[in-house]
Structures are given as structure tokens and as C-alpha cells.
N, CA, C and O of each residue as an XYZ file, in Angstrom:
788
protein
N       7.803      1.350     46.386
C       7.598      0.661     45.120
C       8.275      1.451     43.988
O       8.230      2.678     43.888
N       8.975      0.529     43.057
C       9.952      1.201     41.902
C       8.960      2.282     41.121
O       7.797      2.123     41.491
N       9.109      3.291     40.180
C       8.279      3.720     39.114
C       8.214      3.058     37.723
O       9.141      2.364     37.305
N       7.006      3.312     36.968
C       7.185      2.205     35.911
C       6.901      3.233     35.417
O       6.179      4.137     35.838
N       7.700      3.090     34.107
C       7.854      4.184     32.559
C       6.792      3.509     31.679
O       6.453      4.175     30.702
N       6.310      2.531     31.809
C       5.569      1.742     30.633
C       4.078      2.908     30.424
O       3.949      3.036     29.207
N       3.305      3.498     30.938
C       2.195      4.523     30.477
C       2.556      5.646     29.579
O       1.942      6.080     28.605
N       4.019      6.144     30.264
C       4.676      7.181     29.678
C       5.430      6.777     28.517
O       5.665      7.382     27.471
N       5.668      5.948     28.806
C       6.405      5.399     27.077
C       5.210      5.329     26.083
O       5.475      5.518     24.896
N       4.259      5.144     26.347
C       2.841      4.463     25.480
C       2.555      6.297     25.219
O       2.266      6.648     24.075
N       2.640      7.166     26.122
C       2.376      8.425     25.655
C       2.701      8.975     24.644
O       1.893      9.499     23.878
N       4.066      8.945     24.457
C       5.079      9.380     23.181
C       4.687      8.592     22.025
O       5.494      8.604     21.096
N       3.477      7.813     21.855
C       2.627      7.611     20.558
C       2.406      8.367     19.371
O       2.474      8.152     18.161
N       1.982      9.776     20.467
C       1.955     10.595     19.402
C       2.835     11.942     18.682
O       2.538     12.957     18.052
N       4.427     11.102     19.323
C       5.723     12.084     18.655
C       5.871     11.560     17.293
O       6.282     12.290     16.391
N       5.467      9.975     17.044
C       5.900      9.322     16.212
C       4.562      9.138     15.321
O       3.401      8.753     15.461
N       5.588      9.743     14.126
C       4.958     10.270     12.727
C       4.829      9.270     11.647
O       5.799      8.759     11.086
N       3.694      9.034     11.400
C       3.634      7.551     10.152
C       3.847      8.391      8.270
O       3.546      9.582      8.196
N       4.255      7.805      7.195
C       4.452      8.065      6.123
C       5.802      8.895      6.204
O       5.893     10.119      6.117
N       6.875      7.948      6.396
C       7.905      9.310      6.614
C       8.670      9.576      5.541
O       9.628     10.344      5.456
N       7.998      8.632      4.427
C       8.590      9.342      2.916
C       7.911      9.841      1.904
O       8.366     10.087      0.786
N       6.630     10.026      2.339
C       5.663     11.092      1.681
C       5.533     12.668      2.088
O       5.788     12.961      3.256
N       5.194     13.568      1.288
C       4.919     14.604      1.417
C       3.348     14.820      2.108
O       2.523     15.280      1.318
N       3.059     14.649      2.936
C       2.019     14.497      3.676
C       1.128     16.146      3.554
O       1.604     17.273      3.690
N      -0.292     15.730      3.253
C      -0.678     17.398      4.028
C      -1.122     17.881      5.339
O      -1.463     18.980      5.779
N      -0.986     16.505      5.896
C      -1.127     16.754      7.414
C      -0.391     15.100      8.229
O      -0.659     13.944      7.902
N       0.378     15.487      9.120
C       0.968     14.610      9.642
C      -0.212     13.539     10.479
O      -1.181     13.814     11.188
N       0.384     12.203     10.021
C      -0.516     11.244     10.523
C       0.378     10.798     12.051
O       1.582     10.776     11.797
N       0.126     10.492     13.343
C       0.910      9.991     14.348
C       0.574      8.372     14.704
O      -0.615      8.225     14.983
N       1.358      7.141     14.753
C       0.563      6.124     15.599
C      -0.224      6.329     16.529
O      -1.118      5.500     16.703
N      -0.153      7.204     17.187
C      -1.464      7.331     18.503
C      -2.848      7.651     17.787
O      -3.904      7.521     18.405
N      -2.813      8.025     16.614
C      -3.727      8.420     16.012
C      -4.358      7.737     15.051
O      -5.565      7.799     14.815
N      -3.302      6.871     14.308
C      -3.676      5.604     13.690
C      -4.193      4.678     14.254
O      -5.100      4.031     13.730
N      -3.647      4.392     15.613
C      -3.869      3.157     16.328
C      -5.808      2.925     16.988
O      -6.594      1.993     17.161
N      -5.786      4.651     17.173
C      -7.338      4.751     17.571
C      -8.278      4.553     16.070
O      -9.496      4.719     16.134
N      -7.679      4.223     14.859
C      -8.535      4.418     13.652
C      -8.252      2.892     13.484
O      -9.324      2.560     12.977
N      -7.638      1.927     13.558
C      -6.638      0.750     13.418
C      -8.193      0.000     14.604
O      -8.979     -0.845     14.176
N      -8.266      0.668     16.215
C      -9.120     -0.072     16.735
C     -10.691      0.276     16.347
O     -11.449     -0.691     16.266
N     -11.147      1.408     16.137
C     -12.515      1.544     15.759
C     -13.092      0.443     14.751
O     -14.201     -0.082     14.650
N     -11.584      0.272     13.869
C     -12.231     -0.447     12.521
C     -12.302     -1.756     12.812
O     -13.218     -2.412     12.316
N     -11.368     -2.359     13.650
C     -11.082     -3.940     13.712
C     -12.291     -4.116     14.827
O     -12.558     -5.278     15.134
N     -13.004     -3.107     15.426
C     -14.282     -3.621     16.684
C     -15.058     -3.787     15.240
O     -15.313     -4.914     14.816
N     -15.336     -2.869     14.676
C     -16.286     -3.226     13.188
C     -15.998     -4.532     12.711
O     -16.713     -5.505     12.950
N     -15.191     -4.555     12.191
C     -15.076     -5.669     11.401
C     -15.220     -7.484     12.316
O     -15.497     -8.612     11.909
N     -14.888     -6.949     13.551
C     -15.570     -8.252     14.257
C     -16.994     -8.351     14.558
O     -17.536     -9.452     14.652
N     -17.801     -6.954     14.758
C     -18.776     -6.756     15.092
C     -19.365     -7.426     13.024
O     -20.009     -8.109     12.228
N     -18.990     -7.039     13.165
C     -19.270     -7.685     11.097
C     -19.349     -8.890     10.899
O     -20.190     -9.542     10.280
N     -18.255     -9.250     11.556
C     -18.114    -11.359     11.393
C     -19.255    -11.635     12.590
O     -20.065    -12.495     12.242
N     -19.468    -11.132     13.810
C     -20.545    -11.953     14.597
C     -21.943    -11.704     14.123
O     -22.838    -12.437     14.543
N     -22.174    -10.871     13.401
C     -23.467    -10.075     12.982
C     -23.891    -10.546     11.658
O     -25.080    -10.753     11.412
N     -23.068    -10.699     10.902
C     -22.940    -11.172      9.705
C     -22.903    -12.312      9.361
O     -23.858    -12.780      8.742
N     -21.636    -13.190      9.708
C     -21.252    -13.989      9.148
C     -21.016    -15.123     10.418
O     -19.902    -15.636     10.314
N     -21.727    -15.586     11.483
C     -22.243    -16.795     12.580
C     -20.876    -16.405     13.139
O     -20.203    -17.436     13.131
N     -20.223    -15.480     13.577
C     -18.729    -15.344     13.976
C     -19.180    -15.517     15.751
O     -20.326    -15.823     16.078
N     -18.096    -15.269     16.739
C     -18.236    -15.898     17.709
C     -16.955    -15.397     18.721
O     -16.405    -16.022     19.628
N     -16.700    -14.023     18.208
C     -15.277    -13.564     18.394
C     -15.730    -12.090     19.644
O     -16.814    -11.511     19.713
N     -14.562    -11.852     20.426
C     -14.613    -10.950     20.963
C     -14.507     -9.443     20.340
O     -13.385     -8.999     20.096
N     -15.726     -8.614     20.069
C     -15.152     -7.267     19.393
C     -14.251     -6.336     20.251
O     -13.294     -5.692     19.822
N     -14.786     -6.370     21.755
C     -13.756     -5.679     22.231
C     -12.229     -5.597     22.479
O     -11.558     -4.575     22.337
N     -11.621     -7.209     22.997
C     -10.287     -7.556     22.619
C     -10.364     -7.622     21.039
O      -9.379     -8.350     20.927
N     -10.634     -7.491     20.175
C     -10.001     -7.160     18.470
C      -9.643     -5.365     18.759
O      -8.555     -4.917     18.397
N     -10.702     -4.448     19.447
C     -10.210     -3.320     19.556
C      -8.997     -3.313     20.476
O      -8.548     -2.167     20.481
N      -8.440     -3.940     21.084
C      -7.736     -3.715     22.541
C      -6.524     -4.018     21.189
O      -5.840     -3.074     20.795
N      -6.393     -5.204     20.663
C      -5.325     -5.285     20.504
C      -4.476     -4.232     19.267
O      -3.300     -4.049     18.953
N      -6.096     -3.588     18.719
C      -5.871     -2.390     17.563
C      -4.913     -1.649     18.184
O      -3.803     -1.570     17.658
N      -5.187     -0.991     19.398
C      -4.618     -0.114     19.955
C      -3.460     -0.163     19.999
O      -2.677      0.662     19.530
N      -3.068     -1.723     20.911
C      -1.465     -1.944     21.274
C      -0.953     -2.119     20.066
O       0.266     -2.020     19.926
N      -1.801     -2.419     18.949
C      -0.727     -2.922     17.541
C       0.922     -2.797     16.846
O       1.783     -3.609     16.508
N       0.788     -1.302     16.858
C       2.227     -0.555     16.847
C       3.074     -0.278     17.326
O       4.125      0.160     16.859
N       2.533     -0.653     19.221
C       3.706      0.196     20.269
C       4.924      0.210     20.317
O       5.569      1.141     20.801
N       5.447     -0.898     19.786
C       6.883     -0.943     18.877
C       7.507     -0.056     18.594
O       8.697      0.232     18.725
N       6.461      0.526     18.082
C       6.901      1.874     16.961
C       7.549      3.232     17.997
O       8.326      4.082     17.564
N       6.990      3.180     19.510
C       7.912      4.078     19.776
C       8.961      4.106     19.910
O       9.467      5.227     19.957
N       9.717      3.090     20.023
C      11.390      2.616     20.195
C      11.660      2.478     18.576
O      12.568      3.153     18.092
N      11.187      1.953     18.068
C      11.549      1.518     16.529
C      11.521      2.579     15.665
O      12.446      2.735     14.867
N      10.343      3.531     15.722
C      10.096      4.366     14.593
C       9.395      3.689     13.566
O       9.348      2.459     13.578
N       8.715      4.511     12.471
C       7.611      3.547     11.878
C       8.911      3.737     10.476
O       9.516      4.724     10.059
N       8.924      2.261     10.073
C       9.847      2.298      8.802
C       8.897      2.002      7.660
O       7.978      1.195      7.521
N       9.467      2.985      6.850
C       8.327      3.249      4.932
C       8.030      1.552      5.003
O       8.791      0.719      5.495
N       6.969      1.347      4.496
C       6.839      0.120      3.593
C       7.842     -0.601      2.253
O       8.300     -1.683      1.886
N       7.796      0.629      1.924
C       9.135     -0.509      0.655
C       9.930     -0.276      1.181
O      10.823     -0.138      0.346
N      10.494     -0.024      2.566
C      12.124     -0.402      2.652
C      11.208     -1.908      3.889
O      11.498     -2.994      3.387
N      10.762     -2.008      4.535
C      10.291     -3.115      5.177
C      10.018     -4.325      4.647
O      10.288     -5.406      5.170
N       9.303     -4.087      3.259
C       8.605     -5.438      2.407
C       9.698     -5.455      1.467
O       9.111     -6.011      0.539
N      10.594     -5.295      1.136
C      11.682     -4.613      0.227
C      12.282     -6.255     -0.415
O      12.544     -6.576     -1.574
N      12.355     -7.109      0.939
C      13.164     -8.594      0.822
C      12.882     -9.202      2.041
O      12.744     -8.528      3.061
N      12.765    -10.660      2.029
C      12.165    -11.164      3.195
C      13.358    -11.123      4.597
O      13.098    -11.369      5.775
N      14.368    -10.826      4.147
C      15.347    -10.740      5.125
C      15.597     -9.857      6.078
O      16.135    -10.012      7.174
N      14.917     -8.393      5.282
C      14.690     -7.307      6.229
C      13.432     -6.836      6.856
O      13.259     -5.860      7.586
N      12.593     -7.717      6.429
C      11.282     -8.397      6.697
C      11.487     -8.950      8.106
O      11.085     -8.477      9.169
N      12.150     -9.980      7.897
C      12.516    -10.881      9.133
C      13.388     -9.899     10.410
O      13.250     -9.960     11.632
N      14.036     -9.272      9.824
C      15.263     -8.766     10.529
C      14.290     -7.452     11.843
O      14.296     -7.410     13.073
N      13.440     -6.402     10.574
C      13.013     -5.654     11.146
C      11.559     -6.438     12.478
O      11.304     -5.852     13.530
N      11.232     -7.049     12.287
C      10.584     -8.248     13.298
C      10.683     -8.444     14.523
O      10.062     -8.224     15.562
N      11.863     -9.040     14.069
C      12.847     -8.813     14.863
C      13.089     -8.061     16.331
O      12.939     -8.377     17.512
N      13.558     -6.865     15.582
C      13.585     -5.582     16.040
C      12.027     -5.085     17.127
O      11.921     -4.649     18.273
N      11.097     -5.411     16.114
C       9.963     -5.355     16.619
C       9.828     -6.158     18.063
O       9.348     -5.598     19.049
N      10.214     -7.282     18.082
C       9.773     -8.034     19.487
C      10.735     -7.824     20.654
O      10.555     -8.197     21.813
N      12.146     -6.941     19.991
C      13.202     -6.884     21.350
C      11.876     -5.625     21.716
O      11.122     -5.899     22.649
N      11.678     -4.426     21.030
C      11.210     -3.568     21.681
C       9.921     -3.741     22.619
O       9.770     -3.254     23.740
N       9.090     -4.491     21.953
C       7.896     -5.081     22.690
C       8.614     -5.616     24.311
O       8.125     -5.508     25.435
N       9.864     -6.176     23.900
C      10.124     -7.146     25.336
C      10.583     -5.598     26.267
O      10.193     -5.163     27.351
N      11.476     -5.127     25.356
C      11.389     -4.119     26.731
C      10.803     -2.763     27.166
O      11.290     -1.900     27.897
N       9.536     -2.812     26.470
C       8.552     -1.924     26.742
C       7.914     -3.018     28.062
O       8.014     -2.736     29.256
N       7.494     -3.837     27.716
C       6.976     -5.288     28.780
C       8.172     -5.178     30.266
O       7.766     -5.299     31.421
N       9.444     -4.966     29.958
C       9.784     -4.988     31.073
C       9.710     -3.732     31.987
O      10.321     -3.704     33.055
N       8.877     -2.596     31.505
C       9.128     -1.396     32.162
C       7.841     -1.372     32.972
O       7.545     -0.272     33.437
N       6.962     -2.467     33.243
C       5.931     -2.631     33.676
C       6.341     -3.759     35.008
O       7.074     -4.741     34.894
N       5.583     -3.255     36.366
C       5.881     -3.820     37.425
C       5.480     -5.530     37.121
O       4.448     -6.008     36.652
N       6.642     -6.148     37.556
C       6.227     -7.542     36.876
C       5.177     -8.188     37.691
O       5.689     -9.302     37.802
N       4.106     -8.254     38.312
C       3.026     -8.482     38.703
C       1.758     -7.877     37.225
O       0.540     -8.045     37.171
N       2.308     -7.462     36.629
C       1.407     -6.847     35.261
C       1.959     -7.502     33.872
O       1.389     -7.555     32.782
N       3.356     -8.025     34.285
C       3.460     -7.846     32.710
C       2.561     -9.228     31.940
O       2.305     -9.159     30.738
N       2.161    -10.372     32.714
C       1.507    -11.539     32.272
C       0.382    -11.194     31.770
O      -0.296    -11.926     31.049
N       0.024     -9.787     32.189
C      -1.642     -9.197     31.554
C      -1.576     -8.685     30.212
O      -2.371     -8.997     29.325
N      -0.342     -7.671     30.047
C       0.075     -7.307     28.770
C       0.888     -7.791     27.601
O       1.160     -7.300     26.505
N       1.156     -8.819     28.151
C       1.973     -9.878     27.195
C       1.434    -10.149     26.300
O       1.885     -9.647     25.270
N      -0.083    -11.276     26.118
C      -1.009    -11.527     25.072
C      -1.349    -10.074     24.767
O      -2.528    -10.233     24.450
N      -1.183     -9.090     24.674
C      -1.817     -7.876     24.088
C      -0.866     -7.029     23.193
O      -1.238     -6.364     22.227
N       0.778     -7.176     23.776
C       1.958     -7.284     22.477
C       2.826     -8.260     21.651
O       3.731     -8.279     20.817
N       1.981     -9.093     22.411
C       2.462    -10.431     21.399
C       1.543    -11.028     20.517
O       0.375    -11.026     20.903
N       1.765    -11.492     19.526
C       0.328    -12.297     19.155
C       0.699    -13.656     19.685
O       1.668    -14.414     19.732
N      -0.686    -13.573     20.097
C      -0.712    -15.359     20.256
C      -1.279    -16.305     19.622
O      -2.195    -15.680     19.088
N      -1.421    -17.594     19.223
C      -1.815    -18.175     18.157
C      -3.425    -18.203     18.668
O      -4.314    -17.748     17.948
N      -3.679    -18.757     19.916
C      -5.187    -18.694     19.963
C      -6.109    -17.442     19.150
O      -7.234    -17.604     18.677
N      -5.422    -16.348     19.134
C      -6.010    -15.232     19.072
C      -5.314    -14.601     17.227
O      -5.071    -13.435     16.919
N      -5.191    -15.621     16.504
C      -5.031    -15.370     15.171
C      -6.005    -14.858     14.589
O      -5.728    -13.728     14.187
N      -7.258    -15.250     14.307
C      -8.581    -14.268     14.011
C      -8.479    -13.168     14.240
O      -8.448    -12.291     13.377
N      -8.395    -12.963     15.617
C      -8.168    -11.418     16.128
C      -7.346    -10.803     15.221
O      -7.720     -9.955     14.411
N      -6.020    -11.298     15.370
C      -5.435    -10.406     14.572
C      -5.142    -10.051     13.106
O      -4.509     -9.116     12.617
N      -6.063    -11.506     12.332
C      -6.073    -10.999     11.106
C      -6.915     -9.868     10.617
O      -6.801     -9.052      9.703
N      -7.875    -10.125     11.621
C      -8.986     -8.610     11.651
C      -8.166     -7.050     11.985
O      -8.425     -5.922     11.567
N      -7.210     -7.487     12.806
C      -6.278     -6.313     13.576
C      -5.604     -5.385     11.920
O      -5.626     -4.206     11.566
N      -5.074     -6.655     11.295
C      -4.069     -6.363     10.222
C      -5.105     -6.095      9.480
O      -4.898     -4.897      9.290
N      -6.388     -6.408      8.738
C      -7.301     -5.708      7.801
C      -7.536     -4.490      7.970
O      -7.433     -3.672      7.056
N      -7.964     -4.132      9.434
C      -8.046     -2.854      9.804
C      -7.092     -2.262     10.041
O      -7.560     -1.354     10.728
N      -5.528     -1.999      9.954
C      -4.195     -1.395      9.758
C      -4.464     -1.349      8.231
O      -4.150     -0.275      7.719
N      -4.872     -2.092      7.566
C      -4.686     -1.625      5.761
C      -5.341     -0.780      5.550
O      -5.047      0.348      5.152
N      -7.014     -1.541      5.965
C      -7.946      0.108      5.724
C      -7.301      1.393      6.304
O      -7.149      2.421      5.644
N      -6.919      1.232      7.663
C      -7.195      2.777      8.134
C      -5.845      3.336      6.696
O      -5.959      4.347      6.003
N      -4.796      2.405      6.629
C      -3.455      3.330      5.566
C      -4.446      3.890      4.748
O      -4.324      5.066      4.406
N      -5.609      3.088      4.307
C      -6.195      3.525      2.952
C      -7.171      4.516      2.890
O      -7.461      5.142      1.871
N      -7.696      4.658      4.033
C      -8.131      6.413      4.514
C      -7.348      7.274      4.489
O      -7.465      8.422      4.061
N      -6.428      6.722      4.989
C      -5.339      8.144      5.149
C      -4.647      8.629      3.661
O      -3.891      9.575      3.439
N      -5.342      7.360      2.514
C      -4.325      7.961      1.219
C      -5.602      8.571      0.730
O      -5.444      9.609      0.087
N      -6.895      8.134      0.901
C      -8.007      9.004      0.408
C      -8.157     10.250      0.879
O      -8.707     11.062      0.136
N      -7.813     10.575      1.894
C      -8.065     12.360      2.897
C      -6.706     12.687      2.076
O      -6.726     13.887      1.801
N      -5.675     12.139      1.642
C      -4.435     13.154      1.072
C      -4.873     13.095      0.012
O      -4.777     14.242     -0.424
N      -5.637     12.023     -1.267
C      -5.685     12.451     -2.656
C      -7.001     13.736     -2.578
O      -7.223     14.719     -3.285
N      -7.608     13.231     -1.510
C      -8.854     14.269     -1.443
C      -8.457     15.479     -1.152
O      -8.923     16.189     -2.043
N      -7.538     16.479     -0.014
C      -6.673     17.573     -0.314
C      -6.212     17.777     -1.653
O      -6.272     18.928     -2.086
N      -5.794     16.929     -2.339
C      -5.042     17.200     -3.641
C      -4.075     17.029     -3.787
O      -3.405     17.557     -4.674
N      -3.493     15.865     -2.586
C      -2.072     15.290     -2.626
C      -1.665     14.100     -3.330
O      -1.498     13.070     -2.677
N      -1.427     14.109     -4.969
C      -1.303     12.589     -5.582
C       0.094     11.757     -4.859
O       0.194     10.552     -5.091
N       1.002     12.344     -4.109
C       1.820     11.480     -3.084
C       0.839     10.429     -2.809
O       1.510      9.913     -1.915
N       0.129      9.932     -2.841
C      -0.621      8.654     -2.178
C      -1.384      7.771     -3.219
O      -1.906      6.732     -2.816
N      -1.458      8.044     -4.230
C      -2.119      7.712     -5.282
C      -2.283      6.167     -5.332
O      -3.259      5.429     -5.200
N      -0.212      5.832     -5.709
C      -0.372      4.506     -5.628
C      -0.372      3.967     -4.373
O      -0.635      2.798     -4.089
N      -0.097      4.773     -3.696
C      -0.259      3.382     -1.897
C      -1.698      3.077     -1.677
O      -2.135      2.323     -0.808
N      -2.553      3.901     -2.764
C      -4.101      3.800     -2.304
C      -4.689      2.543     -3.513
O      -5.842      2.112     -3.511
N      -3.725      2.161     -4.380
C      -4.327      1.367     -4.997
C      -3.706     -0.030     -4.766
O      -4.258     -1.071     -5.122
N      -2.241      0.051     -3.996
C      -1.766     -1.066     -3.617
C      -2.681     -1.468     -2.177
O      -3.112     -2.499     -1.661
N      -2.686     -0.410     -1.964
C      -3.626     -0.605     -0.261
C      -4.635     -1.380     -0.768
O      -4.434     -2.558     -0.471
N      -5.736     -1.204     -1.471
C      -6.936     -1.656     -1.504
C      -6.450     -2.869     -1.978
O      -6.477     -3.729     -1.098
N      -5.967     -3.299     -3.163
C      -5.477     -4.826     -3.691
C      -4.435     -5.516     -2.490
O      -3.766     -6.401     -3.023
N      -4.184     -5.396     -1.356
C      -3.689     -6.381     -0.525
C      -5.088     -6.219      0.285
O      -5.259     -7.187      1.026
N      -6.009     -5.378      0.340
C      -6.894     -5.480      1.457
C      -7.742     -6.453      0.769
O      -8.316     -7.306      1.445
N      -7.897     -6.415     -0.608
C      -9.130     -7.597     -1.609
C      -8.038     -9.019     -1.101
O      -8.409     -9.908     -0.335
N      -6.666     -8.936     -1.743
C      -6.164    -10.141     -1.603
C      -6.178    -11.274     -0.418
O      -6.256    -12.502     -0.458
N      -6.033    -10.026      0.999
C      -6.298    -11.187      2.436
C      -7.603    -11.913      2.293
O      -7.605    -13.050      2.766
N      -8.534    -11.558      1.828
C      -9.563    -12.765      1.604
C     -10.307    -12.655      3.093
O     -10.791    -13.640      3.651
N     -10.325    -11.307      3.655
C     -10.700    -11.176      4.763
C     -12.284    -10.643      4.103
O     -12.378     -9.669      3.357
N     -13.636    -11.611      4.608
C     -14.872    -10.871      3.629
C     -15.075     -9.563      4.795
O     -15.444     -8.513      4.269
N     -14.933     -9.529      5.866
C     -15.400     -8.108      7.032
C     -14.904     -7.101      6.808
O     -15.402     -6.101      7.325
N     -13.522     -6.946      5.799
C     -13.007     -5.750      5.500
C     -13.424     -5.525      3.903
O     -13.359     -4.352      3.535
N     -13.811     -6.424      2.987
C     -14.742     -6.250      1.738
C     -16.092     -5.245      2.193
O     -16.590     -4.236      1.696
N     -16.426     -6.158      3.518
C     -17.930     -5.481      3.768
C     -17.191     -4.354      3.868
O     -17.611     -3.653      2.947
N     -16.194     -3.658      4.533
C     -16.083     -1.893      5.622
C     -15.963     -1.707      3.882
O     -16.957     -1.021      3.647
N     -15.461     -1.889      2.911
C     -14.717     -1.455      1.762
C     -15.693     -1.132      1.123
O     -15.647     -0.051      0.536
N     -17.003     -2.036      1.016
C     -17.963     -1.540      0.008
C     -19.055     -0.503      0.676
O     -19.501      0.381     -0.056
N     -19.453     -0.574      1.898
C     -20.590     -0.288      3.264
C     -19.955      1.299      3.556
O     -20.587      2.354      3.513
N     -18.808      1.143      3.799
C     -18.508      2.057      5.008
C     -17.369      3.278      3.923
O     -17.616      4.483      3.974
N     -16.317      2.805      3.121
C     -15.562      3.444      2.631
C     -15.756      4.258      2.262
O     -15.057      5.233      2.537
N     -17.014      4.362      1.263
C     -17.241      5.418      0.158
C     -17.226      6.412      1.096
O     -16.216      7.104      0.969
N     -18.053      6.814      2.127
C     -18.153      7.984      3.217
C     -17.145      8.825      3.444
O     -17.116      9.986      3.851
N     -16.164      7.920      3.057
C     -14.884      9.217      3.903
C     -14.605      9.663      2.533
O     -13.950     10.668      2.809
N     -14.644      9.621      1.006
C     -15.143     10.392      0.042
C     -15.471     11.716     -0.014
O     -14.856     12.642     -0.544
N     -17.235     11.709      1.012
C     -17.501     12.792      0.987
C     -17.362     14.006      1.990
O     -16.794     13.928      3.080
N     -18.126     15.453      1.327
C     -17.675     16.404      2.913
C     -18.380     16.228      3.795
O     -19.241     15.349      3.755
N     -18.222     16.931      4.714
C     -19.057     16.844      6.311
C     -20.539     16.945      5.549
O     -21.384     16.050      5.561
N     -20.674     18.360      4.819
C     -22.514     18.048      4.388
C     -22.747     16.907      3.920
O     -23.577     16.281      4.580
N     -22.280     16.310      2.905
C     -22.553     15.301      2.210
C     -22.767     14.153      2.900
O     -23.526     13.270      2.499
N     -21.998     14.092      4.158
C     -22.009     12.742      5.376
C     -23.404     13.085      5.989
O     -24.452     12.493      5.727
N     -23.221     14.329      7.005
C     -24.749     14.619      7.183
C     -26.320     14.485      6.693
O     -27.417     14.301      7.219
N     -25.783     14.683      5.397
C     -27.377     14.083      4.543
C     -27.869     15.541      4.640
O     -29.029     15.704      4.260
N     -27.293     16.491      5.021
C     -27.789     18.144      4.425
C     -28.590     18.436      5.800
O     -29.227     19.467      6.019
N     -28.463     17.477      6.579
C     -29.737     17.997      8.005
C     -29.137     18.945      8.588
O     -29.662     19.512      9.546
């Protein structure tokens, strides 16, 4: 039987470095985002069924947190204003995005790849899912600009205030709830989380 590169490609997650035009005080990796990307989007479904009469799978919303970026190891993660910059390189970089998906998909013995397909593709059934997927990709950016203004890095200042006003604008209420419930926390220090016990 051939060898398949597709686990080992998914490994090198964490060569690839997110914010690559900020002065960072500690390097953020997709492998590392992607696990903060799924914690939040199981929340935020666990939020809509708990909350709000929802009816959704929390665990596939985490599954697909995970795979969200894998792109990114062939692609590299490109800044935001050169991505949102014009809808053409919008489109273009997309693009880009789904050749790599296809041939990350083909490095998988094709008896598998029909399993992982819905998990790098979106599929329309599973739009909920992923608008929850994409709320929780904004939040986690917007942790990551609060732990750098909280070091004392104003490099993030404004991505933390554009972050939060596209996260109000999706009109997503499960990421309002993490925003008002859950956010303030990463604010404070470890004592302060603890409650002093």
C-alpha cells in the first residue's frame, strides 16, 4: 500500500506563523489557533442549543474549527489587509485556498478522501456550522490582540477594535454571548481567573 503524506502535512501546522506583519510578543502558529478557533466554535454551538432552541452538532462545529485553515500550510497565512484589500484578491486568494485543500485531499488514500472532503470544504448543508466556525476565527484573532495589548504591545490595538466590530456586525448572537460571558476573563491574571483560591 502507497504512503500518504496527508497526517504529516497537517503536522507542519505548527511551522506556520499567523500575524506576519505585526511585531508580535510571542508568535501565534495555526496549529495553535486552530485548537482556540475549535474550543470556541464547540461553545458557541453548545450556546445556540442551550440557549437559543438550536439543534446543531457541537462536536462537528469543533471538527471543522480544527480543519479550518489547513490551507494555510501550502498557502501561508496572508495579513488581512492585503487579503480584504479588493474583492479580486479576495476571490483570487480563494482560490488559491481550494487548489490547496484539493491537493492536501489528494495525499490521502482515496478510500478516505470522501470522509474528509465535507471537513475542507464547506458545504452548504453545514452553513450554520460554519458561520459559528468563522465567529470563532474572529474571537480567537481577538484574544490574541488582547494577550499582545495586555504584554504592552499596541501593534494590535486597532485589529482589536476592528476585530470586535466585524464580530458585533455578523449578527451572530453566540459570539455576543462568548463576547460579553466569557471575554472579559482573558483580561485578567491567572490569580484574578482563579478567584484567589
Amino acid at each position: 500500500m502507497k504512503n500518504s503524506h496527508f497526517f504529516a502535512m497537517l503536522s507542519r501546522m505548527k511551522h506556520i506563523n499567523r500575524w506576519s506583519l505585526m511585531r508580535n510578543t510571542y508568535p501565534e502558529n495555526i496549529s495553535e489557533h486552530s485548537l482556540d478557533v475549535s474550543v470556541i466554535a464547540h461553545a458557541l454551538a453548545v450556546i445556540r442549543n442551550r440557549r437559543f432552541g438550536g439543534n446543531i452538532s457541537a462536536e462537528r462545529c469543533a471538527l471543522l474549527g480544527v480543519f479550518h485553515d489547513v490551507s494555510e500550510i501550502l498557502t501561508g497565512d496572508m495579513p488581512t489587509p492585503v487579503k480584504y484589500h479588493n474583492p479580486e484578491i479576495y476571490k483570487a486568494y480563494h482560490n488559491v485556498e481550494n487548489v490547496a485543500k484539493e491537493k492536501l485531499l489528494s495525499m490521502l488514500p482515496e478510500d478516505l478522501r470522501e470522509e474528509y472532503r465535507p471537513v475542507l470544504f464547506q458545504q452548504q448543508e453545514e452553513d450554520e456550522l460554519w458561520r459559528l466556525v468563522k465567529a470563532a476565527d474572529k474571537i480567537a484573532a481577538l484574544i490574541k490582540c488582547i494577550e499582545e495589548e495586555r504584554a504592552g504591545n499596541k501593534e494590535f490595538s486597532r485589529a482589536a477594535v476592528a476585530l470586535r466590530q466585524t464580530i458585533m456586525d455578523m449578527g451572530v448572537k453566540e459570539a455576543e454571548v462568548f463576547l460579553e460571558e466569557f471575554l472579559p476573563s482573558y483580561m485578567l491574571t491567572l490569580d484574578e481567573q482563579d478567584g484567589g483560591n
